[in-house]
N, C-alpha and C positions, 0 to 999 in steps of 0.2 A: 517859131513861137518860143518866147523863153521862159521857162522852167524851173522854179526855184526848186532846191533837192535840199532835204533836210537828213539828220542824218542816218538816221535807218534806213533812206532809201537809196543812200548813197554806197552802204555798205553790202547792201543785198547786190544792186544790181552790179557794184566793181566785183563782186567774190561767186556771182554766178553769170557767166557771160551767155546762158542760154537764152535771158529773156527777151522777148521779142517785143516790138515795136511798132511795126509793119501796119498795121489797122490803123493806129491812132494817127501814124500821122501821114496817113492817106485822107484821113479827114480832117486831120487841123492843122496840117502841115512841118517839116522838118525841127526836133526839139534843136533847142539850144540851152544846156543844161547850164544854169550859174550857181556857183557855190558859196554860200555865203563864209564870210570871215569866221561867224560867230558856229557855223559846223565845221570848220577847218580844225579854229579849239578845243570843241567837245574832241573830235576827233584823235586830238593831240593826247588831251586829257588818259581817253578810252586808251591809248596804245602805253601810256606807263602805268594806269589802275586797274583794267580789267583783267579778268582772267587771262591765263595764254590765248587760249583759242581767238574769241573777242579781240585782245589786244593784235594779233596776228592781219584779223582780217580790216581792224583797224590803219594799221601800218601799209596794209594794200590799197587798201584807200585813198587814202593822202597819197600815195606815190600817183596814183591814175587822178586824181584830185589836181594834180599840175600839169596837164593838159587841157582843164577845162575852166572858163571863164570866172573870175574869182569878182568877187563884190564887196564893199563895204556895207554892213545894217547895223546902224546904233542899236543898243540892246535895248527895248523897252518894255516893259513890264515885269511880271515878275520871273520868263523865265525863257531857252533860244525858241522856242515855240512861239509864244507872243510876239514874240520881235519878227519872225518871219511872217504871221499870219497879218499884221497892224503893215508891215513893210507890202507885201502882195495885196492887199487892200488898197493902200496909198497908190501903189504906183501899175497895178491893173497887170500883174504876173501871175503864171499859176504856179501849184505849187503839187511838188511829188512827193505823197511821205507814205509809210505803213502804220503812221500812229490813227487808231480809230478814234480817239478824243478829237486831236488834230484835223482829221478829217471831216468830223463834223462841223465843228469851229468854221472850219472853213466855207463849208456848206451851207451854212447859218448867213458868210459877210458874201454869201452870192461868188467865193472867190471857185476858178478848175480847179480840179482836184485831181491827180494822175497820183493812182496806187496798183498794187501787184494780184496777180490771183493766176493762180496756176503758170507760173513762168511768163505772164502776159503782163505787160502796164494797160489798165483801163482807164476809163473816166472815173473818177467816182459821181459827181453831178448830170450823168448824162442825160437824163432827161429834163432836167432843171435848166442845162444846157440848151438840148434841142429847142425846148419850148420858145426861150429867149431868143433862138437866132429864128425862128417861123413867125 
């Protein structure tokens, strides 16, 4: 299954390697995480403006970030959020983040939703999910 990671969620799971995955994809089978261009930037951006800390675990990122399958999304709307959720809409990807606007947005275009809660990645749609595939 592949997986669009935006970029809070890229940053949590490369700077905490405890979280587990095991559940989800026993049920929906092995992720394949793709990164877009347009969180590689932000990403860039976060490691010369943020604070140290932030900028620190920014910079860890991107280093684990080139291991993992890289994409083109033209930027559309007004900001990398839209471009990612209008991109996984188009092209029928889920999408992993810890933003709650995000998340619902998504929930809203019927798009998966994979976010964190206690060291776990969950569904966020799961029953929205379920209902669809019964």
């Amino acid at each position: 299954m592949q997986v669009l990671c935006d970029t809070s969620f890229l940053i949590i799971i490369t700077n905490k390697p405890a979280i587990r995955t095991k559940d989800i994809e026993s049920e929906y089978g092995k992720f394949q995480l793709l990164v877009p261009d347009l969180v590689l930037a932000e990403l860039g951006r976060l490691v010369k403006s943020a604070n140290p800390k932030r900028s620190k675990m920014a910079s860890n990122t991107l280093g684990i970030c080139s291991r993992l399958l890289k994409i083109e999304i033209p930027f559309i709307g007004k900001n990398v959020d839209d471009s990612l959720i209008e991109y996984a809409k188009k092209y029928k990807v889920s999408v992993a983040t810890i933003d709650k606007y995000m998340i619902k947005k998504l929930i809203e275009n019927n798009v998966l939703v994979f976010t964190l809660s206690n060291d776990k990645v969950i569904v966020g749609n799961y029953r929205k999910e379920r209902n669809r595939q019964l």
